[in-house]
C-alpha positions in Angstrom: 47.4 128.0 -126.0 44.0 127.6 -127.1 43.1 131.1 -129.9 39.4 131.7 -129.5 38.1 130.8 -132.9 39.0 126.7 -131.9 37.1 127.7 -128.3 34.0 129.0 -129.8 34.1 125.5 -132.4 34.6 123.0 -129.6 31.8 125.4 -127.8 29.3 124.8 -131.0 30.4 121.1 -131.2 29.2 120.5 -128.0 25.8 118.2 -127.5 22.8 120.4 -125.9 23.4 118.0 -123.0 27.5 119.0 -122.3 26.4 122.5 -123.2 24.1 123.5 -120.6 26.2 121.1 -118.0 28.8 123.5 -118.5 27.0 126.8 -118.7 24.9 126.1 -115.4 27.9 126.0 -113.4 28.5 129.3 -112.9 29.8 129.1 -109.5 31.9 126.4 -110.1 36.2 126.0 -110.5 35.4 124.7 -114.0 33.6 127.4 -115.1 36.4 129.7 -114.3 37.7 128.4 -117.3 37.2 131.5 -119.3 38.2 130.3 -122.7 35.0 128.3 -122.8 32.4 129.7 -120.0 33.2 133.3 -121.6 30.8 132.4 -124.6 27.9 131.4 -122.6 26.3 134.2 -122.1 27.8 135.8 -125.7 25.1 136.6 -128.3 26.6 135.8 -131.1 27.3 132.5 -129.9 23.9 131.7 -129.2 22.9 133.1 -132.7 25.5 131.1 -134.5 24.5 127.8 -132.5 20.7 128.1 -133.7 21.7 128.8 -137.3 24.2 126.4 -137.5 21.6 123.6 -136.2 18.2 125.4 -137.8 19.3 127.3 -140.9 18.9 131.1 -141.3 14.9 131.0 -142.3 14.3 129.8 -138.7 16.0 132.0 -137.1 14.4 134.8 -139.0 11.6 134.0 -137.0 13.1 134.7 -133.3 10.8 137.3 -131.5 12.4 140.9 -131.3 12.5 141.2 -127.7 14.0 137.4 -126.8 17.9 137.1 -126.4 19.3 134.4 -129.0 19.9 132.5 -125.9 16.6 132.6 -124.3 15.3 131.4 -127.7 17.8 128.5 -128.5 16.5 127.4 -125.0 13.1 128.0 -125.5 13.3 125.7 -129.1 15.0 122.9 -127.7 12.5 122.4 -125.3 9.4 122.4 -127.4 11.3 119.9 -129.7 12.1 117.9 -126.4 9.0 117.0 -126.1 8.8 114.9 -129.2 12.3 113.4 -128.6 11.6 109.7 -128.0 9.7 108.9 -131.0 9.6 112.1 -133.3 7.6 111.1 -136.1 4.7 110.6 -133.6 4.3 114.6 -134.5 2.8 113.8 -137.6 -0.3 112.3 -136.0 -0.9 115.7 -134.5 -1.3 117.3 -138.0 -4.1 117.9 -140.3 -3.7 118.2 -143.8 -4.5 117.0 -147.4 -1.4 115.9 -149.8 -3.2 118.1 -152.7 -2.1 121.3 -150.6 1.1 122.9 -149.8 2.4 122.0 -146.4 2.0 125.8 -145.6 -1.7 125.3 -145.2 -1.2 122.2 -142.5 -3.1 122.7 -139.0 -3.0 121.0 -136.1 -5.2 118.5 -133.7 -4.4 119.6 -130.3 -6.7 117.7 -127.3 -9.0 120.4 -125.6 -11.8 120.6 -123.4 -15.3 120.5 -125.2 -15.9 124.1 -126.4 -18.1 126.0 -129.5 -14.6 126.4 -131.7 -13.4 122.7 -130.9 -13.9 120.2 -133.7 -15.6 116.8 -132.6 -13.7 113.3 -133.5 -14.1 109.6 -132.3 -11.1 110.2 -130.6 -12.5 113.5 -128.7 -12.1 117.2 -128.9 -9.8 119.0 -130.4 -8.2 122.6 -131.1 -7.3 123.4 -134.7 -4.3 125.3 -134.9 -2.9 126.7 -137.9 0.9 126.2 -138.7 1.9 130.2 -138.6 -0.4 130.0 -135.6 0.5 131.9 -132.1 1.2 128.4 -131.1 4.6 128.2 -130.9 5.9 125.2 -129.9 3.6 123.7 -132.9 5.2 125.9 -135.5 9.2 124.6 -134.0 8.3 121.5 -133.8 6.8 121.7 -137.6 9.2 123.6 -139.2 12.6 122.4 -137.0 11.9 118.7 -135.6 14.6 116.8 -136.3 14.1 113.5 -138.1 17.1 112.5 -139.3 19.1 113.4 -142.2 18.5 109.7 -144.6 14.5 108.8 -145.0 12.9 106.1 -146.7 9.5 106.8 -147.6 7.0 104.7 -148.7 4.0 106.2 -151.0 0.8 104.2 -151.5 0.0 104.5 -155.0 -4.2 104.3 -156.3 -5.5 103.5 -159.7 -8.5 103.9 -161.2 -9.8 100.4 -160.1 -9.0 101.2 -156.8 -5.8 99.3 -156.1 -3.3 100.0 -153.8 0.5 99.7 -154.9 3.2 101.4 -152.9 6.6 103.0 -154.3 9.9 103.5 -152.1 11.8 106.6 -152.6 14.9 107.4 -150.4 15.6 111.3 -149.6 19.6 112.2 -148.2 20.4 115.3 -147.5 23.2 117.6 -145.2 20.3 119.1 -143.1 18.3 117.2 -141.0 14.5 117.0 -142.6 12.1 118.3 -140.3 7.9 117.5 -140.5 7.4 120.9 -142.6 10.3 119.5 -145.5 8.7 116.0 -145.5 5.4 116.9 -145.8 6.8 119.1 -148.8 8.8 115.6 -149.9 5.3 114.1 -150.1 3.3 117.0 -152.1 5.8 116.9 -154.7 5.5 113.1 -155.2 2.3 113.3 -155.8 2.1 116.3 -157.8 5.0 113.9 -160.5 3.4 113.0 -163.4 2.4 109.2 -164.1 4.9 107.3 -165.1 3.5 105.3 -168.2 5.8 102.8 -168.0 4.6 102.0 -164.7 2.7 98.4 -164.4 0.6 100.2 -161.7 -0.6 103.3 -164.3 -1.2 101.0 -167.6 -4.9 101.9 -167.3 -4.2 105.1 -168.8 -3.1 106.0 -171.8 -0.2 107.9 -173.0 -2.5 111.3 -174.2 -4.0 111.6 -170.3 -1.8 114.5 -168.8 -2.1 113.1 -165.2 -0.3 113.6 -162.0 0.1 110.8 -159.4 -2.5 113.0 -156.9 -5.0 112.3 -159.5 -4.9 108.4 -159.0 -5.7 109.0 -155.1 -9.0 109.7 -155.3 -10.3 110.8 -151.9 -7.3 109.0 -150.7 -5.4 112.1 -149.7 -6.2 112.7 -145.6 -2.5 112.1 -143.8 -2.6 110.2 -141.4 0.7 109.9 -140.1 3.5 107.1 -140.4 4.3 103.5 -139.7 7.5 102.4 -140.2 9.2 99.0 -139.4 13.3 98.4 -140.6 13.7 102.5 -141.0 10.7 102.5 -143.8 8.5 105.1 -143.0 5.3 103.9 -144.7 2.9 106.9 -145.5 -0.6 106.6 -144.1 -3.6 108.0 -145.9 -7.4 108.0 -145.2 -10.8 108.8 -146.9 -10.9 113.0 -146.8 -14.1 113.7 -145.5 -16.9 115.4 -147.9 
């Protein structure tokens, strides 16, 4: 006979998909099945299920008055949205590789209005990342882009050429676009390598960082990526 601890882990093991199959049948014979249906509606299931997936500094942010339920729910929908191509987020953010990913915003598409910022792409909102928009700040901080990167950095010198450098990142979580932008600030904040073909124009008394090749270079513009490369993109920060 199944004890309850090995219910509640085949319970957190399930996919969100099995998981709310089985909770929405209520009414059903299956559901009867009180070994399993009894944690549906248990708090510290719900709780244990976000911070297993999210960690405990996500959770810390859960609104007093929303169940642990309500919120798991309410997450994996905003994140949802961005399921078929996730790294598409990063075209919605704003932000300079010379800052800390806590000072990001975000373009969101708006009618034209006096706070809206003007593009060649259109109007848009600028949202902060602790903003009161909410699905921006899960999405930012708990996205889910898989838990082996490859990045690739492109690399300026003085004379203006471009180099790129690979770096793979592996780790037990999954990275989210809040941990990759702070992959990609602390690349650039390493100090030249000297030994480096593409920094021999500088000599060995010069205490640079790699963010002082870039220039002006420094505006993120998102990501291509062909065979699981995710190739960096950055643009000309405006004046």
């Amino acid at each position: 006979m199944e004890n309850k601890d090995t219910a509640l882990k085949i319970m957190l093991e399930l996919d969100d998909r099995e998981l709310f199959i089985l909770c929405g049948r209520e009414k059903s014979l299956e559901f009867k099945n009180k070994r399993f249906s009894r944690f549906c509606n248990d708090k510290f299931f719900w709780e244990k299920r976000f911070t297993n997936r999210f960690g405990n500094l996500a959770a810390s942010y859960k609104p007093k008055d929303r169940s642990w339920k309500m919120h798991y729910l309410t997450v994996v929908t905003h994140l949802d949205e961005y399921k078929d191509d996730p790294w598409k987020f990063f075209d919605l953010i704003k932000w300079e590789t010379y800052t800390k990913p806590e000072t990001a915003g975000f373009y969101v598409e708006s009618s034209a209005g006096e706070a809206d910022i003007q593009t060649d792409e259109g109007y848009f909102k600028l949202f902060k990342v602790n903003d009161v928009k909410e699905s921006l700040h899960n999405s930012f901080w708990m996205l889910e882009l898989g838990k082996d990167i490859i990045i690739e950095y492109p690399i300026y010198t003085y004379s203006d050429d471009v180099n790129y450098i690979q770096r793979r990142y592996t780790s037990d979580t999954n990275y989210t676009p809040g941990k990759v932008l702070k992959l990609i600030y602390d690349f650039y904040q390493e100090p030249a390598d000297y030994d480096d073909p593409y920094d021999n124009d500088m000599s060995e008394e010069d205490d640079m960082r790699r963010i002082d090749f870039m220039h002006a270079y420094t505006k993120l513009e998102g990501f291509t990526y062909d065979n699981g490369i995710k190739n960096l993109s950055l643009g000309w920060l405006d004046q």
